[in-house]
N, C-alpha and C positions, 0 to 999 in steps of 0.2 A: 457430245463433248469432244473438243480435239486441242491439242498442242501447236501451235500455228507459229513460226518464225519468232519461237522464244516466247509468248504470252500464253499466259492462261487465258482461256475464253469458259468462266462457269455457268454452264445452263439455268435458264431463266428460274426454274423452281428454286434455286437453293433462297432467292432471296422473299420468298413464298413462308421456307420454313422460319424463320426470322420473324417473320409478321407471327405465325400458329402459336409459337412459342411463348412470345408476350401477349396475345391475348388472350389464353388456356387462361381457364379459373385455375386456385388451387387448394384443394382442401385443406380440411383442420379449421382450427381457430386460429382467428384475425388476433394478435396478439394486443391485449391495450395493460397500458400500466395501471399495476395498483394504483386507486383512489387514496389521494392523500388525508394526513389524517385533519379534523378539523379542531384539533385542542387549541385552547389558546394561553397554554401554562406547562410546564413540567412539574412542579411540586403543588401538593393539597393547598397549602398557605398560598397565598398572593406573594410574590418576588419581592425583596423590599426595594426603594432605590439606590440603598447604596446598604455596603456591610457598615457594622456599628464605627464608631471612630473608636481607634486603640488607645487613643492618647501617646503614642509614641510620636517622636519628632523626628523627620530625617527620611530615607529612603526607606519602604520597606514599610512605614507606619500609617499611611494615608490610610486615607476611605477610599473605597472600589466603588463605584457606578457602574451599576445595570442598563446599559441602553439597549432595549427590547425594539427586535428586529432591524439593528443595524448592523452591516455588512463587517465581515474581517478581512483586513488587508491579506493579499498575497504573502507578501515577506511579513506573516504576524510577530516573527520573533525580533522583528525592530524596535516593537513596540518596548521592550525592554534597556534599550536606550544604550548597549553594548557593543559596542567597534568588537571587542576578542569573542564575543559571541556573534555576531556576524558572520566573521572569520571561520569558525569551527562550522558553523551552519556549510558557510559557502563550499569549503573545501570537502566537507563528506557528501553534499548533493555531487558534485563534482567527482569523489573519489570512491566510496562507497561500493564494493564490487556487487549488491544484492540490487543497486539502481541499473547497474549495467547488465544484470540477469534478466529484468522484469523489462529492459526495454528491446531486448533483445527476443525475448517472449511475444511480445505487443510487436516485433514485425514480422516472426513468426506468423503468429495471428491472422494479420493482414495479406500475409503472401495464399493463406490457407484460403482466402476469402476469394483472392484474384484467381487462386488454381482452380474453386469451383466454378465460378463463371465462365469460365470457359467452355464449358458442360453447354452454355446458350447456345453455340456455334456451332457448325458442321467442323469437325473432326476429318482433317485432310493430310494423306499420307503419301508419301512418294517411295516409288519403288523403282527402280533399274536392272535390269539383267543379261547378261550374255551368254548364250549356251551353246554348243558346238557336241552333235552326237552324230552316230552313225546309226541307221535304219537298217531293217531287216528288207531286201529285196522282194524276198518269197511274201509279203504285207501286201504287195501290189500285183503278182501272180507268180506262180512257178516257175523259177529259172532265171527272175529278173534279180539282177548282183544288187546287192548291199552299194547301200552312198551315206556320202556324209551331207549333214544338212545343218546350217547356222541359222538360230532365231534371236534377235535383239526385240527388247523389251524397253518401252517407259511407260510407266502407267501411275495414275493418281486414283485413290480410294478415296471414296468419300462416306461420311455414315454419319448419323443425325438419328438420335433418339426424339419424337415427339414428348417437350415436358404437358401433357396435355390436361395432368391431374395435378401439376405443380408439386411433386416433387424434390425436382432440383431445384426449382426456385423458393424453396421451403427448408433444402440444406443448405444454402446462401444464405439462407436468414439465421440459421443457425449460427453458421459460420461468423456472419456481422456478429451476434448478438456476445460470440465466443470472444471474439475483439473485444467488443467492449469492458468485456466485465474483466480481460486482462489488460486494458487502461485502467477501471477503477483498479485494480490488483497494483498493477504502478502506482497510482496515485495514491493508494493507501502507506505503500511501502514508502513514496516520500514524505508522508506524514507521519509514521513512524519514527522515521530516520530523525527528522527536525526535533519532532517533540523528544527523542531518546536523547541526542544532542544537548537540545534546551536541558530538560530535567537532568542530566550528568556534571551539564556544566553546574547548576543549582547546588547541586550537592556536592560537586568542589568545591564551590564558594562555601557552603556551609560548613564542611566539615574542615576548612583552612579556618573558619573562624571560632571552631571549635578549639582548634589547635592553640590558635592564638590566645583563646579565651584562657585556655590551661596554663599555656607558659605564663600567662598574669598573677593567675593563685598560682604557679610552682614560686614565684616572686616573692611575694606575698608570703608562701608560706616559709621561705629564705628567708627572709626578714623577720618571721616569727623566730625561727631556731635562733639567728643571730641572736636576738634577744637574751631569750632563755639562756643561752649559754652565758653570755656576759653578765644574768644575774644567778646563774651557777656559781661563776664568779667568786660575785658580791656576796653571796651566800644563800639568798632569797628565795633560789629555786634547787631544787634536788636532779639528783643523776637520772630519776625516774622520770623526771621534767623532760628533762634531755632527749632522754629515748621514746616519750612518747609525742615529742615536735619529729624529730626523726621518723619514726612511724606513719604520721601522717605528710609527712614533705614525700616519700615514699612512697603511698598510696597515692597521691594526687600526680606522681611520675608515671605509677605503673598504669593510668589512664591515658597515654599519649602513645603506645604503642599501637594499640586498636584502631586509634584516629589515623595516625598515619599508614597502616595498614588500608584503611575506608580510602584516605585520599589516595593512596596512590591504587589501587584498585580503580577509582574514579578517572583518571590519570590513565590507566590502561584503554579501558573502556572507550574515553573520547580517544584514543589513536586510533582505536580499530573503525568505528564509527565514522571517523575522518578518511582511511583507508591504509592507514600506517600501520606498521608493527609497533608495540611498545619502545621497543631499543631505539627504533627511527625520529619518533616523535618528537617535539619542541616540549618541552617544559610547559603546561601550562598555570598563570599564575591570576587567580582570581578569588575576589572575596564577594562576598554579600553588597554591600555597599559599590562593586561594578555595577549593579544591577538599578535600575529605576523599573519600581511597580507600575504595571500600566495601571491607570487611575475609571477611565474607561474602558468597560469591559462590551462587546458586542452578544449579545444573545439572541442568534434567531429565533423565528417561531418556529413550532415543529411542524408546519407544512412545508415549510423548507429547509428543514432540517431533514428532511425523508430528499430532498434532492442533494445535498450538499455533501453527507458523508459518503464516501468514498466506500465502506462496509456493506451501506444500503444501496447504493447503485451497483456495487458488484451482483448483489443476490438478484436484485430485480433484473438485470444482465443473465443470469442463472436461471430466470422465470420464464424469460424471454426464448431464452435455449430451445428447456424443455416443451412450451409451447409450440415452438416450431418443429419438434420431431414427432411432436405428436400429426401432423401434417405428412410427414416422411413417412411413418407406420401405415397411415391411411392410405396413402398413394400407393405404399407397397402390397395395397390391398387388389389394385383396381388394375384393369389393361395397362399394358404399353405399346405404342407404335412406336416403326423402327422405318429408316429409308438408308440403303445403302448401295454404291453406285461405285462406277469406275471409267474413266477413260485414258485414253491414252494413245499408244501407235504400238503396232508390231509389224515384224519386216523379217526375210531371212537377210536382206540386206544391209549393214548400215548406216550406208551413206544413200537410201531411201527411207529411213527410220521416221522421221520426221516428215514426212509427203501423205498429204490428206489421204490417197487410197492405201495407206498402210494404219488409218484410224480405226479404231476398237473402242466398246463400251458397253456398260451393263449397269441395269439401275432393277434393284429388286424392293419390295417392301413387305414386315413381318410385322403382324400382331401375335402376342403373347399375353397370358393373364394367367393368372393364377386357377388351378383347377381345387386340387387338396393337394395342404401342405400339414397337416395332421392337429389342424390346430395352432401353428407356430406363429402365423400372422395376426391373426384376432390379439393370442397375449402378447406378442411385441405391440400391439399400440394398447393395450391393457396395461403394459407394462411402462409405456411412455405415458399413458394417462396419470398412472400411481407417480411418476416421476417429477412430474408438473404440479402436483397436490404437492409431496414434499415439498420442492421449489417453494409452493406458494406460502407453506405453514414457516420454512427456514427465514422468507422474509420477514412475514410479521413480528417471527422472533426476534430479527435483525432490526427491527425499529423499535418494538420496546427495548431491545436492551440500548439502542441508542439514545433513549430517554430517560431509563434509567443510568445513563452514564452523565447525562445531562443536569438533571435532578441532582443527582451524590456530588459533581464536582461544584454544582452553584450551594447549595447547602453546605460545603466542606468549606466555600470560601467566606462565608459568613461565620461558620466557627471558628474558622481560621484566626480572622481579626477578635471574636471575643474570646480566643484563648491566648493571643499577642497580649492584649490589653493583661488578663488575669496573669500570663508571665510575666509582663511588667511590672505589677504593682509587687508579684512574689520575687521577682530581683532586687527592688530596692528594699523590700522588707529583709531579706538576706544579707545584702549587703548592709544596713545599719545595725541589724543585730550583730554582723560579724565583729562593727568598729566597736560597738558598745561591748562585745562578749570582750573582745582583742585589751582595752582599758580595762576592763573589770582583771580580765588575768596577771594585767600587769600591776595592778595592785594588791593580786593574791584574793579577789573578793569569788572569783570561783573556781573552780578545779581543770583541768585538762580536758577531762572530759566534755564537759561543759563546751569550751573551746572546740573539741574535736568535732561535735555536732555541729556547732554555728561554722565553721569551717566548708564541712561537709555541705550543707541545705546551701551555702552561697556557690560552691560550685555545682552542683545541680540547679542551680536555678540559673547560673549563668548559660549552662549548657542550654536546657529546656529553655531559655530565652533564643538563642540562637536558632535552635530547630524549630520554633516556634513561627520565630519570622519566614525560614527557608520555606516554609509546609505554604508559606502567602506566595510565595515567586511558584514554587512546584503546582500550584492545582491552578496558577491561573495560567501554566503551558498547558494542562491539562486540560481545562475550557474548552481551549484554541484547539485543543486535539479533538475534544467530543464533537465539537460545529462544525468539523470538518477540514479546517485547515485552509480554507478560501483556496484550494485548489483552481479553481474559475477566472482567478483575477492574475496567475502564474504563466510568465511567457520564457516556456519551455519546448524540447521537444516530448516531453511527457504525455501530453494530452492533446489524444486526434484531434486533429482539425476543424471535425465537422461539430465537435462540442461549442469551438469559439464564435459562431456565426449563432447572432441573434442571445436568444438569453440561453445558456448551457445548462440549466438546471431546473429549466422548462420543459 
């Protein structure tokens, strides 16, 4: 090898190793994914097509449809039909500092991936030196004087591990596999992010029309006292009268504390989630009625539903890992060859540094293998064995419990609407006892008391009407959360590249 008028000129084997490299077998197991499952249902019952009809009219009261194995849009949370939930969506994917951790994580990752690769190549080091000593005379014979003598140096190292057990190309694949399951980790944290979003805003809107619900009966029950007082009056009614509308106008005040406390807690929460401080924030103002229920609901199957959540491709990512170290342990069982080499020029002159007869070089080659290491190699891949059996059991877990999250929110959404429906019939029954209780008192036909209950049962049913409808908007984000969020159909920088090519959940 030599330094020749500024070029390098590398001998013919380096590109020798390059060939050894990629055709080396490499041990361990060849990594294949879990077998999907082959159900063709979540819950023991057959899915109905649609939840029961509530009989309520308006937003919020429809029948849901079951469409079994069809896709969810990207942006699911449109489906809700909300400009200001859009808004809160967009700007916390956009502000949210735990998205800007996870993607920062995920190129981490990736640089971790390109540092090992580099491991394929010859390892080429430059060195330079100038050194100026003086000699001892008497080195050369007795009596001859001391001189000084200058040596100039350039020299290039080279050294090249044979992966010949595949090793390194077994912690590359580690490395991929560590990538990706910190994509799925992003892409979990943006489905979080959306659906916490979605379901905060849900319960602003609920707990404003809670509010609202209240200051109706605080009205109501103003108008009752009016009354009573003015037949205080007339004579009709007692001071006892008095103090016990008073009482109840009271109790139905000291309910609106708590609410307001909920909403603006709710109110908090979307700043932070957005990426705001509370102080920063816009005022948000929304009821239940922003809201349009999706009518159509997508329900994959669970064979892919095992590729779609973002939980279960992490682990199987995790599977993958441990898989490939189990390859690393092995290799770290077995020889390695080694080639390391040098050329360059040396000169005491140097302005002849660089002139072929001042060329130098050395190329050596080592085998190494393991003699006894007291035992420590066997349990390192004993130990990477046990680590890949976990892996493998964390996943299975990681898909039932994805089915049972799938099950509980399809079944919650069908009680859902037959407990809308049973609030409804219990609100209007409520409220016409109230009007008939409210006449009866005002002709003295029954006591306060009487009043106080009918009173009472119409605002709890008002309330539990309102929560009843929110619990419809809440579990069907919740769906949208269990099927994964259509992460796949999202054109972001979220999700590596090599997902979008061809089907990504293949």
């Amino acid at each position: 090898m030599s330094i020749n008028r500024g070029r390098i000129e590398l001998p013919p084997w380096t590109g020798a190793v390059t060939v050894l490299a990629l055709s080396a077998c490499a041990v361990g197991p060849n990594y294949h994914p879990p077998a999907r499952p082959t159900l063709d249902g979540y819950t023991a019952q057959a899915l109905p097509a649609q939840t029961v009809s509530t009989g309520v009219s308006g937003r919020g009261g429809e029948a849901q449809r079951f469409d079994v194995g069809r896709d969810l849009p990207g942006e699911w949370w449109t489906l809700f039909g909300s400009a200001k939930l859009d808004a809160l969506i967009e700007q916390a994917m956009r502000s949210y500092p735990d998205i800007a951790a996870q993607q920062a994580a995920l190129r981490e990752a990736r640089e971790n991936v390109r540092a090992e690769e580099g491991s394929f190549l010859p390892q080429l080091q430059g060195t330079g030196n100038a050194e100026r000593f003086q000699e001892s005379g008497a080195e050369v014979f007795p009596g001859f004087p001391s001189f000084i003598t200058n040596i100039f140096n350039a020299q290039v190292n080279v050294s090249y591990t044979f992966d010949i057990f595949g090793k390194e190309r077994r912690t590359v694949e580690a490395l991929l596999a560590q990538a990706l399951q910190q994509n799925f980790v992003l892409e979990a944290s943006y489905l979080t992010l959306t659906s916490n979003v979605a379901s905060t805003a849900v319960q602003l809107a609920s707990v404003s029309d809670q509010i609202a619900a209240t200051h109706e009966i605080i009205a109501i029950e103003e108008s009752q006292l009016s009354l009573v007082q003015r037949r205080f009056q007339l004579g009709s009614q007692t001071r006892a009268d008095i103090l016990q509308q008073q009482s109840n106008l009271a109790a139905v005040r000291a309910t609106l504390p708590p609410l307001q406390q909920q909403l603006e807690q709710a109110e908090h929460q979307l700043a932070v989630l957005t990426g705001r401080s509370p102080r920063e924030a816009d005022r948000v103002e929304l009821q239940l009625s922003d809201l349009t229920l999706p009518q159509n609901l997508p329900v994959s199957l669970p064979s892919s539903l095992v590729a779609q959540r973002p939980d279960v491709r992490e682990q199987a990512a995790v599977v993958h890992q441990m898989s490939a170290k189990i390859g690393v342990a092995t290799a770290n069982m077995l020889p390695q060859l080694s080639l390391t080499g040098s050329f360059g020029n040396a000169t005491v002159d140097a302005g002849s540094l660089f002139e072929p007869s001042s060329g130098i070089w050395s190329i050596a080659g080592g085998l190494s293998a393991p003699l006894f290491q007291g035992g420590t190699l066997r349990a390192e891949r004993r130990a990477a064995i046990a680590a890949y059996d976990q892996a493998l059991a964390q996943y299975r877990l990681t898909v039932l419990q994805a089915f049972q999250n799938v099950a509980d929110t399809l079944t919650a959404l069908e009680n859902d609407a037959q407990s809308l429906r049973a609030q409804r019939d219990a609100l209007e029954a409520a409220q016409a006892s109230l009007h008939l209780t409210q006449e009866q008192y005002a002709v003295g036909a029954v006591d306060s008391v009487t009043l106080l209950s009918a009173q009472q049962s119409y605002q709890q049913a008002r309330i539990n009407y309102v929560r009843a409808l929110a619990s419809r908007y809440t579990d069907t984000v919740t769906l949208f959360q269990a099927l994964g969020g259509a992460w796949w159909h999202r054109e972001d920088a979220g999700t590596l590249p090599a997902l979008r090519q061809g089907d990504p959940r293949g």
